[in-house]
N, C-alpha and C positions, 0 to 999 in steps of 0.2 A: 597384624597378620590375618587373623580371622577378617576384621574388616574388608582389606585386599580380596580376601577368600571371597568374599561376599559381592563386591564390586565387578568381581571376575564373573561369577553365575550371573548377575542381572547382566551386564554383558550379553553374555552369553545368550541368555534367553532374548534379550532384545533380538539380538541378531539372526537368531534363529525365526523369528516374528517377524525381523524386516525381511528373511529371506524368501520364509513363506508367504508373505500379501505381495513380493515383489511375481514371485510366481505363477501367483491368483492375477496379479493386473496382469502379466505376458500372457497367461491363457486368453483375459477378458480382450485384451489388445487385439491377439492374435483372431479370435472368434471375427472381432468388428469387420479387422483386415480382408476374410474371408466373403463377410457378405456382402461388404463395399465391392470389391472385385467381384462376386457375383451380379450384384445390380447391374453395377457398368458392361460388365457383359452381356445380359440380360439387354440393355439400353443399346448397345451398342451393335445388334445381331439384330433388333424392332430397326434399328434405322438401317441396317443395311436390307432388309428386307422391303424397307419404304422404295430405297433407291430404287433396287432389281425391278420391283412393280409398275 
């Protein structure tokens, strides 16, 4: 029983550790998403500016 006990909290804590790094990579993910999509905007407004000229 106590073993079980115990098996349960590491568990436990895992999970909460996989929950937390899963949450740090969605932030770092999401950051990336953001400056990619800024470049290409960025890139994307230099060539339309090349056209117009």
């Amino acid at each position: 029983m106590v073993f079980f006990q115990a098996g349960n909290t590491l568990k436990f804590k895992y999970f909460f550790l996989l929950k937390r790094s899963i949450t740090i990579h969605l932030r770092v993910y999401l950051m990336v998403l953001l400056i990619l999509a800024f470049i290409v905007k960025i890139v994307n407004y230099r060539e339309g500016q090349k056209r117009k000229s």
